[in-house]
Rosetta silent file (secondary structure, phi, psi, omega in degrees, C-alpha in Angstrom):
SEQUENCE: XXXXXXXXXXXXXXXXXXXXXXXXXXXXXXXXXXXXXXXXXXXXXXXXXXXXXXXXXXXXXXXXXXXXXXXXXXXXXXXXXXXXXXXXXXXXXXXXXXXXXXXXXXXXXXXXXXXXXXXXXXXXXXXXXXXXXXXXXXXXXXXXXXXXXXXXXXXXXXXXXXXXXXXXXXXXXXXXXXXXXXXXXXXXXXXXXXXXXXXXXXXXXXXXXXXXXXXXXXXXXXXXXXXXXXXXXXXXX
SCORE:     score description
SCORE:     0.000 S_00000001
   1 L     0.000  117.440  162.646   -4.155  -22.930  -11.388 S_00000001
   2 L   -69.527  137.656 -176.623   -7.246  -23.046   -8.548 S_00000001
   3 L    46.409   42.708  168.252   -8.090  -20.866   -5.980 S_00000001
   4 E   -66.508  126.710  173.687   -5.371  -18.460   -7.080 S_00000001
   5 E  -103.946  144.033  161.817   -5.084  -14.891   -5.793 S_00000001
   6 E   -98.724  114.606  172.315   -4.631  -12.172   -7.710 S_00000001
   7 E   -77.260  113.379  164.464   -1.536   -9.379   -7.746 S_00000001
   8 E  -115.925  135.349 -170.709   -0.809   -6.713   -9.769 S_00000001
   9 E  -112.306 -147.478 -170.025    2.176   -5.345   -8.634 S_00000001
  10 L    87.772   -0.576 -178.598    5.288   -3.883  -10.542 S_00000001
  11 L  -129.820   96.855   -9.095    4.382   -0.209   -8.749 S_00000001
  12 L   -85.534 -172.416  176.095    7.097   -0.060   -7.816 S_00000001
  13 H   -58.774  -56.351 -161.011    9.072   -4.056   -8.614 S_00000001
  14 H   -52.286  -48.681 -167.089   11.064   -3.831   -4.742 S_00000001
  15 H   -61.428  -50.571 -177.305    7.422   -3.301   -3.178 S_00000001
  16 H   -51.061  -29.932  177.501    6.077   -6.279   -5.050 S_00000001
  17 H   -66.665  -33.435 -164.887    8.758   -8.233   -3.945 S_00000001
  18 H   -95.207  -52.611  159.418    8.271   -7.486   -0.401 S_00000001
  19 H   -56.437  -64.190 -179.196    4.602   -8.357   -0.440 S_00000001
  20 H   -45.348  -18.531 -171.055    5.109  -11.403   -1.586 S_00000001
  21 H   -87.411  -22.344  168.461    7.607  -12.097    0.781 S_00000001
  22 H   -55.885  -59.573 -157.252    5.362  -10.829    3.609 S_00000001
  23 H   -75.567  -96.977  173.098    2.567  -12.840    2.454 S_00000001
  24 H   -21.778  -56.286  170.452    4.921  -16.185    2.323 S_00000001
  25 H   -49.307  -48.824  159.876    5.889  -15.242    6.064 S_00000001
  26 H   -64.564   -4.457 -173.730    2.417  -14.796    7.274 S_00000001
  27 L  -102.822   81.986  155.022    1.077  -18.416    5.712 S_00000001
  28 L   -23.029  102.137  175.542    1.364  -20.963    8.498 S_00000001
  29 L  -152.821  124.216  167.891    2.826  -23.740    6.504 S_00000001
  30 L   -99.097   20.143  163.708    5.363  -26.879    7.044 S_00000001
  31 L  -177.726 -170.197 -166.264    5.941  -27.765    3.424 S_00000001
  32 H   -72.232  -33.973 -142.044    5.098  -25.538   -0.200 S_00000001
  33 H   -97.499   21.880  131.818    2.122  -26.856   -0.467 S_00000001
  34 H   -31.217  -43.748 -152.438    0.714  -24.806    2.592 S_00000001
  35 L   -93.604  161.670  178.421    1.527  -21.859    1.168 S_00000001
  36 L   -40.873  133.485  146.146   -1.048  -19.499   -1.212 S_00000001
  37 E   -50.092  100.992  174.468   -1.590  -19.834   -4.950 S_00000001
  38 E  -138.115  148.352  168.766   -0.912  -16.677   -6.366 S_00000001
  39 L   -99.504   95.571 -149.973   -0.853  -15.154   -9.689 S_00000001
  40 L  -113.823  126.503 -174.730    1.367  -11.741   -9.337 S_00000001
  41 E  -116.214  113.463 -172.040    1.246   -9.683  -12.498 S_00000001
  42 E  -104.316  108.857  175.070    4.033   -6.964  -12.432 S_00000001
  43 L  -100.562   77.355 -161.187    3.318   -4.604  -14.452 S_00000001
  44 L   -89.884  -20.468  168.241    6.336   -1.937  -14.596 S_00000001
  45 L   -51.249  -24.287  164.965    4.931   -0.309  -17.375 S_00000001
  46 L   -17.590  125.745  139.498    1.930    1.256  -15.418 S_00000001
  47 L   -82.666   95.008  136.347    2.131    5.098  -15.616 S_00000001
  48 L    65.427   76.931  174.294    3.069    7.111  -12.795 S_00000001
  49 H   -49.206  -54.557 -174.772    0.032    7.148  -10.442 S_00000001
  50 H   -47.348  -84.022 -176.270    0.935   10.912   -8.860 S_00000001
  51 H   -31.900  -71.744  171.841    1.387   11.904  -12.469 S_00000001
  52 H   -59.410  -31.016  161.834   -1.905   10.759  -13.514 S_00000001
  53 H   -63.131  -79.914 -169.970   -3.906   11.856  -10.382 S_00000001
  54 H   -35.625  -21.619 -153.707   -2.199   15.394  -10.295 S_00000001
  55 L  -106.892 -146.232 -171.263   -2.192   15.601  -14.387 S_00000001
  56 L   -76.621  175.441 -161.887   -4.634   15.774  -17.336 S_00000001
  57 H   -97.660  -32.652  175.705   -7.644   13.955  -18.016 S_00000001
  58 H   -64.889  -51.516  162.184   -6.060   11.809  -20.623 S_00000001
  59 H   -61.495  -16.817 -175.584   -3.279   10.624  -18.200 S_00000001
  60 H   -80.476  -42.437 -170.638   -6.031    9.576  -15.061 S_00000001
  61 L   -71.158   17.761 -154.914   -7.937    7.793  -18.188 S_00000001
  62 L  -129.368  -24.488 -169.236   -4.721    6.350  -19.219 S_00000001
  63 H   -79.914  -53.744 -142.157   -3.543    4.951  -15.560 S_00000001
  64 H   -52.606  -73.092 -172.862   -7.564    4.104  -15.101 S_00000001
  65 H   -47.154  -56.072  162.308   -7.605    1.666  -18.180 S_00000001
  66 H   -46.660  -22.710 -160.886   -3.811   -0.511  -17.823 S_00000001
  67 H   -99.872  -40.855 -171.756   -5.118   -1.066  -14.069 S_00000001
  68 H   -76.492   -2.071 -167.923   -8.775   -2.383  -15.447 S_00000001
  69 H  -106.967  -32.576  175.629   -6.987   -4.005  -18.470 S_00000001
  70 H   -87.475  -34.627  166.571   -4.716   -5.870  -15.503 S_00000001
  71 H   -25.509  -62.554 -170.943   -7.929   -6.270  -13.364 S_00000001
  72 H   -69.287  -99.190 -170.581   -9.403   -8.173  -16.514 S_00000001
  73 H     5.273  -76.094  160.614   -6.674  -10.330  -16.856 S_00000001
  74 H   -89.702   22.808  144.428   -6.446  -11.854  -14.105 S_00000001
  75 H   -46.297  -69.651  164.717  -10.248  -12.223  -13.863 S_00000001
  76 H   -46.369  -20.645  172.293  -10.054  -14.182  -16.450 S_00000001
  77 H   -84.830  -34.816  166.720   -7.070  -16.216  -15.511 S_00000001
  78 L   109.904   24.999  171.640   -9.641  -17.173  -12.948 S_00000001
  79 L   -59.996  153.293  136.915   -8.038  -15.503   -9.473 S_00000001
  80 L  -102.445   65.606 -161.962  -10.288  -15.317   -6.649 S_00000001
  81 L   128.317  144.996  174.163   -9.904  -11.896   -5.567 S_00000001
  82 E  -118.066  165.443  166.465   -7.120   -8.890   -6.414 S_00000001
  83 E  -154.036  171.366 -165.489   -4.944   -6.503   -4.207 S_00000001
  84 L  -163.360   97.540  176.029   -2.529   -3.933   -5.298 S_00000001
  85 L   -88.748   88.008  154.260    0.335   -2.998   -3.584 S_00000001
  86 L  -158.627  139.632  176.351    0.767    0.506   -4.658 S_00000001
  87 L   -74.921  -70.083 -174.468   -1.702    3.003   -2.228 S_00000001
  88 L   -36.849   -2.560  162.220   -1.762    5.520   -4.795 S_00000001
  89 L   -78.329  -27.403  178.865   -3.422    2.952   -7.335 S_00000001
  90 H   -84.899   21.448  121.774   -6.525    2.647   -5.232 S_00000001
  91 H   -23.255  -37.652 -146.226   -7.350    5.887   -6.749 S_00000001
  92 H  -110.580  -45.401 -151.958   -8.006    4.219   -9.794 S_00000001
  93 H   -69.090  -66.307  169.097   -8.787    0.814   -8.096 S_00000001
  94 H   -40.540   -7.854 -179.000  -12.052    2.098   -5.853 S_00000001
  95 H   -98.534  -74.817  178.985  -13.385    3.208   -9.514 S_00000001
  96 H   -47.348  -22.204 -166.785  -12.833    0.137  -11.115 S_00000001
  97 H   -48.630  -38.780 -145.352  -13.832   -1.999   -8.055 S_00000001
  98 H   -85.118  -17.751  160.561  -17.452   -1.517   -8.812 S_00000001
  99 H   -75.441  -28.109  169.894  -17.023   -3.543  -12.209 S_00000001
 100 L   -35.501  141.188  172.381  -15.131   -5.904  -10.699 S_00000001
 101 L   -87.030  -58.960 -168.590  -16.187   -9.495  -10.920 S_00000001
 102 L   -93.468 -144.741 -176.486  -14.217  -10.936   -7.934 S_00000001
 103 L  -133.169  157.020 -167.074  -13.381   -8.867   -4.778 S_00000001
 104 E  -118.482  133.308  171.193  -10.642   -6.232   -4.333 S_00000001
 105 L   -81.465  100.934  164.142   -8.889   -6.637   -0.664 S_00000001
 106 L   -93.768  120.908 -171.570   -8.141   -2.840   -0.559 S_00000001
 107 H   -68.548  -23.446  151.241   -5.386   -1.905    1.320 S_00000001
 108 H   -53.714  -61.444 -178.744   -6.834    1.868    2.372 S_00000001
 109 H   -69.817  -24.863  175.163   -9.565    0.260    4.021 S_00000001
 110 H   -52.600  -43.049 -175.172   -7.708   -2.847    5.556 S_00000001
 111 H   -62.164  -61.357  170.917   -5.404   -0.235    6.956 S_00000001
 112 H   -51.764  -31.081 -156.734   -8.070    2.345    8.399 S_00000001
 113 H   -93.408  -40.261 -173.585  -10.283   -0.497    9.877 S_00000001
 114 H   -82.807  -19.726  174.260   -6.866   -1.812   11.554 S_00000001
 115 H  -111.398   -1.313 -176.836   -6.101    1.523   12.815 S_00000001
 116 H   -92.305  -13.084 -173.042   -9.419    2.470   13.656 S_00000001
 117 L   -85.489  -25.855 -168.011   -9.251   -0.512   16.090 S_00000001
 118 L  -126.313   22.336  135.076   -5.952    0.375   18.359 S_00000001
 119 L  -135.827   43.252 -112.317   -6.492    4.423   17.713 S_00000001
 120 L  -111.928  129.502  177.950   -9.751    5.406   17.967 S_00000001
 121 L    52.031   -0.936  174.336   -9.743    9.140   18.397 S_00000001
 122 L  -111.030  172.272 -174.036   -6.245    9.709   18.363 S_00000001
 123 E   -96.154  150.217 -158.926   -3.989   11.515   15.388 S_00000001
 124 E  -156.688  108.134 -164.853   -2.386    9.374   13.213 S_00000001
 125 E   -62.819  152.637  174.065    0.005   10.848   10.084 S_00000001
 126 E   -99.946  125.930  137.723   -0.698    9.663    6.295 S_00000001
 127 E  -112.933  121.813 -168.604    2.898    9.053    4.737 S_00000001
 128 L  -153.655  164.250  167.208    2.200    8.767    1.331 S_00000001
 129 L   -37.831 -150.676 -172.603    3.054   10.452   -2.310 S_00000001
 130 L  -108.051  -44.679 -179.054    1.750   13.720   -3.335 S_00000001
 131 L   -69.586 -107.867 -163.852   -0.910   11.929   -5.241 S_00000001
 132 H     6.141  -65.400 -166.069   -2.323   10.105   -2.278 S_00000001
 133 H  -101.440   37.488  173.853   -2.546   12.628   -0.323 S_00000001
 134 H  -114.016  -41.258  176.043   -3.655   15.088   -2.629 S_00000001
 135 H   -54.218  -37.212 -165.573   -6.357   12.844   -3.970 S_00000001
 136 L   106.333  -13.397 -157.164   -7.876   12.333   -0.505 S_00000001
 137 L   -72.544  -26.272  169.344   -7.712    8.637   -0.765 S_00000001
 138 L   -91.446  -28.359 -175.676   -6.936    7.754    3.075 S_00000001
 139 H   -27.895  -91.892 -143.461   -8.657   10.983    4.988 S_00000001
 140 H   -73.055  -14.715  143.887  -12.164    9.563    4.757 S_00000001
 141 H   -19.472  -76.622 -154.569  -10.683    6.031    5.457 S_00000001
 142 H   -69.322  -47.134  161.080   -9.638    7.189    8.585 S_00000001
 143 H   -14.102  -68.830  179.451  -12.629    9.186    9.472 S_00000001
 144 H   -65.054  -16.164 -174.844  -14.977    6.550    9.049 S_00000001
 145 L  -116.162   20.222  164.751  -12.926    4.351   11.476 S_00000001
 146 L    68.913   24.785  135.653  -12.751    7.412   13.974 S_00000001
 147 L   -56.811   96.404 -178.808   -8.817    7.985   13.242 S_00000001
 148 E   -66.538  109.397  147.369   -7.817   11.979   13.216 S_00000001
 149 E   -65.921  144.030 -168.960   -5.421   12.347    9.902 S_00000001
 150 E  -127.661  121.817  178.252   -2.526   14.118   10.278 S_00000001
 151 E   -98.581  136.052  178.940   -0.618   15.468    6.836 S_00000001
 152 L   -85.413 -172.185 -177.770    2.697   16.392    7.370 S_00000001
 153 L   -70.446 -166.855 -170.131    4.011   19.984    6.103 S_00000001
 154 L   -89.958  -18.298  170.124    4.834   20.890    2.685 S_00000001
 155 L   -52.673  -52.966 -154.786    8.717   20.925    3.878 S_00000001
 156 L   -86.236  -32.426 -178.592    8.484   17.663    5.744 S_00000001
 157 L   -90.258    8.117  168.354    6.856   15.897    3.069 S_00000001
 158 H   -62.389  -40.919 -172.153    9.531   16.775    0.134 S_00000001
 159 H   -79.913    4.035 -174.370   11.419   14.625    2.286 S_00000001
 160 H   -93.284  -41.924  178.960    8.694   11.811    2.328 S_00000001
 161 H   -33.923  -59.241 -179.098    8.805   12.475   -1.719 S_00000001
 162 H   -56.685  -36.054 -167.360   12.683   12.026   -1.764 S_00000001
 163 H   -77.660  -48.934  161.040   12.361    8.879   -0.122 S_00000001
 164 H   -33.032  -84.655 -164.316   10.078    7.795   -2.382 S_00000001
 165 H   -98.924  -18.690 -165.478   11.329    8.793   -5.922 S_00000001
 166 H   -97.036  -34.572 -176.160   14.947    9.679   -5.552 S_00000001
 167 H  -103.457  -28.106  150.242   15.790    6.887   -3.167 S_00000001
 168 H   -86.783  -53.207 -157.851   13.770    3.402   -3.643 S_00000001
 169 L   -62.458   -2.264 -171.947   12.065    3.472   -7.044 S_00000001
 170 L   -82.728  -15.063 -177.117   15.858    4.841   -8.025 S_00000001
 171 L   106.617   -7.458  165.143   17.571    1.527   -6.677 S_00000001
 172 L   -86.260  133.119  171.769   18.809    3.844   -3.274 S_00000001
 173 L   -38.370  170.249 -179.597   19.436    3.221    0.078 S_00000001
 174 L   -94.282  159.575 -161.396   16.889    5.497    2.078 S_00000001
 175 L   -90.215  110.226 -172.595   18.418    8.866    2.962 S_00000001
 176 H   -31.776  -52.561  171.323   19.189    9.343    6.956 S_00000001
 177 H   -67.537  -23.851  161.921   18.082   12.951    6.997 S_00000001
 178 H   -61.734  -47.977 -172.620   15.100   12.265    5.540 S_00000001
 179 H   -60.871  -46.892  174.226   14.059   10.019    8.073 S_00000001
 180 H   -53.806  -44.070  176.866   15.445   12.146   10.828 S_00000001
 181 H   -88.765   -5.315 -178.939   13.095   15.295    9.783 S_00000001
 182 H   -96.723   -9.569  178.793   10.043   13.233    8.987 S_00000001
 183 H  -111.686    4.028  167.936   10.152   11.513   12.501 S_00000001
 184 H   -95.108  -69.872 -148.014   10.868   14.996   14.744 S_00000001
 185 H   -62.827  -39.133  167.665    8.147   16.598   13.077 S_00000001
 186 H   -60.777  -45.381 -176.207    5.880   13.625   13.744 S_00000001
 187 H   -64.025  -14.160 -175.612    6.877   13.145   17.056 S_00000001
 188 L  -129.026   21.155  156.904    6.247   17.068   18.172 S_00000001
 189 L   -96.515  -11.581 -177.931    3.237   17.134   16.476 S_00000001
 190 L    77.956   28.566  128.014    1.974   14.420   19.071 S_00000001
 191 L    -7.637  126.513  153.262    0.947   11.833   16.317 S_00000001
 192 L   -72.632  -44.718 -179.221    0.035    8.462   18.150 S_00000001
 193 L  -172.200  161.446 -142.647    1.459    6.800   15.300 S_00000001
 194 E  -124.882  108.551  166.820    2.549    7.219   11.613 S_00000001
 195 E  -102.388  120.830  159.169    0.931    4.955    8.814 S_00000001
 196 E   -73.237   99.068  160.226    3.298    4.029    5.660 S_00000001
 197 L   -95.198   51.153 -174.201    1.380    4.795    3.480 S_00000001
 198 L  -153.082  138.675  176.340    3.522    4.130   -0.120 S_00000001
 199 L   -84.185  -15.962  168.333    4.981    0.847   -0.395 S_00000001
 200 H   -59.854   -7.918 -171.756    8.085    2.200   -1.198 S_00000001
 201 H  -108.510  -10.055  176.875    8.004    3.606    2.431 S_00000001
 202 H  -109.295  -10.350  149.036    7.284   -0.305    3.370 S_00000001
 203 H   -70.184  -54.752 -175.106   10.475   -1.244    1.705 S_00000001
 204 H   -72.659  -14.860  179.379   12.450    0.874    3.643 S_00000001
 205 H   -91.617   12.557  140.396   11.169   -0.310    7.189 S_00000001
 206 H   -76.404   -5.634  168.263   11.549   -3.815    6.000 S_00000001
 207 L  -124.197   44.670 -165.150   15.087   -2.830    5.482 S_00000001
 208 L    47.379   16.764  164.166   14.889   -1.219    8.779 S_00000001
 209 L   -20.636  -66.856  165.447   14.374    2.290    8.416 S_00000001
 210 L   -80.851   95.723  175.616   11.134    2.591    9.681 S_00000001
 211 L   -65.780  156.068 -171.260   10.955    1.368   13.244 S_00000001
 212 L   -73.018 -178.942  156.033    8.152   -1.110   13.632 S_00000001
 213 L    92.374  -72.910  149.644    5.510    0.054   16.490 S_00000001
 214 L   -35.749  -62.646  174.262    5.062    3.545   15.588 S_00000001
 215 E   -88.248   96.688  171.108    5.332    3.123   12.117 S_00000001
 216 E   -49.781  113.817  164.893    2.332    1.185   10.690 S_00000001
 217 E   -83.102  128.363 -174.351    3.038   -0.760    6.989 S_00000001
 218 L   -87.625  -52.882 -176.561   -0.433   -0.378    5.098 S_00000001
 219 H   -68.163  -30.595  161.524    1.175   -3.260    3.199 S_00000001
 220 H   -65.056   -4.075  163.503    1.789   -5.782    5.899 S_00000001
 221 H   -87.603  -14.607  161.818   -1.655   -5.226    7.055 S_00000001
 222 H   -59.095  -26.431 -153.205   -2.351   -6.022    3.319 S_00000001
 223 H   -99.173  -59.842 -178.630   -0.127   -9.213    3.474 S_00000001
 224 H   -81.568  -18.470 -174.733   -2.416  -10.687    6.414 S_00000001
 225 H   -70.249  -54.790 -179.271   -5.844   -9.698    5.042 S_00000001
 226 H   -26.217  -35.545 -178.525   -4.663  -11.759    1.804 S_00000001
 227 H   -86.614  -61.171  178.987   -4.028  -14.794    4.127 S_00000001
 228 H   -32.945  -54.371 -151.984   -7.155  -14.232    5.896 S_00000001
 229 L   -71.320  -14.512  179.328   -9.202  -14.137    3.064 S_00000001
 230 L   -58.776  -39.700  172.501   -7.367  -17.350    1.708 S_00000001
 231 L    88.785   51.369  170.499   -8.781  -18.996    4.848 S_00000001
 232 L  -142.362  132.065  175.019   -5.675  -18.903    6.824 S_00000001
 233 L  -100.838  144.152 -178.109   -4.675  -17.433   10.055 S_00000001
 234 L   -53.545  157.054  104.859   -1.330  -15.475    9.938 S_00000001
 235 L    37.302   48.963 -163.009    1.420  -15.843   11.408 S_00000001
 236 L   -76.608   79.394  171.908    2.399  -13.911   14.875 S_00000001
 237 L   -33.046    0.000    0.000    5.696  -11.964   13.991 S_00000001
């Protein structure tokens, strides 16, 4: 297949699902063969990004290698260009990048650079895993695009956790109360606006959870750079 892009998804399956379908929304097309090539390699087998940032040196070298061992792959299948809808993967992914053959659309910076444009100087919360935001991986994102990060507490973000792991990667609706304490706390911290940052947190406002407008999806700004770079313009939702 020519001029193929490459995914590797599978972290988690729902999120993968959801990009693609994003991606397929944003590609101005009247018939298939409008729409993108893509080669989406779901990988559910990955290990546990959070686990491997947070853990031992043998689990980070253990995440580090399956994501350059899917990297090579589809190099070699002959995509032009990868993305990876899981945030917590560009941990791994900004390491490998530099080895890279083709080019990785990275979804921290598509996200900062999109938020650095409509909030410039204003605070703007990271919701993401433990790993994310323990790693660091959006702060200097935002920084560099003049965006004040805002981490919520260690209370408020059990419930971003729960949302996460108990209720999408388990196959669960998202949990009401969860939502309810993660958007009063944002809201009286004076947050301009709240970036999902987990795609599992971009599943639930695709199943409406997350009101749009506030709440920024790092993957639907992923979903149009892919079409840009494709040499298409999106879509206006």
């Amino acid at each position: 297949m020519k001029n193929a892009f490459g995914i590797i998804g599978g972290m988690g399956p729902m999120a993968t699902q959801v990009l693609y379908k994003m991606v397929t929304d944003y590609t101005p097309a009247e018939k298939d063969n409008d729409h993108l090539n893509l080669m989406i390699l779901s990988d559910a087998s990955m290990p546990d990004r959070t686990a491997a940032i947070l853990g031992t040196p043998e689990q980070r070298k253990a995440c580090h290698d399956q994501l350059e061992e899917d990297t090579r792959f589809l190099e070699n299948a002959g995509v032009v260009a990868i993305a990876v809808p899981c945030n917590t993967a560009h941990f791994f992914m900004h390491q490998i990048e530099k080895d890279m053959k083709v080019p990785l659309i990275s979804m921290i910076r598509s996200a900062a650079e999109e938020l650095g444009r409509s909030f410039k100087g204003q605070k703007v919360a990271i919701l993401a895993t433990d790993g994310t935001i323990k790693a660091g991986i959006y702060q200097p994102a935002f920084e560099a695009n003049g965006v004040v990060p805002y981490i919520v507490s260690p209370e408020t973000q059990k419930h971003v956790v729960h949302l996460i792991f108990d209720c999408i990667k388990a196959g669960k609706p998202a949990d009401p109360q969860s939502l309810a304490v993660i958007d009063k706390e944002l809201k009286e911290s004076g947050c301009a606006a709240a970036l999902l940052a987990c795609t599992e947190l971009s599943v639930i406002q695709n199943d409406g959870g997350f009101p749009k407008g506030f709440y920024i999806d790092a993957m639907d700004v992923l979903a149009r750079r892919i079409v840009e770079y494709m040499g298409k313009t999106p879509n206006v939702k």
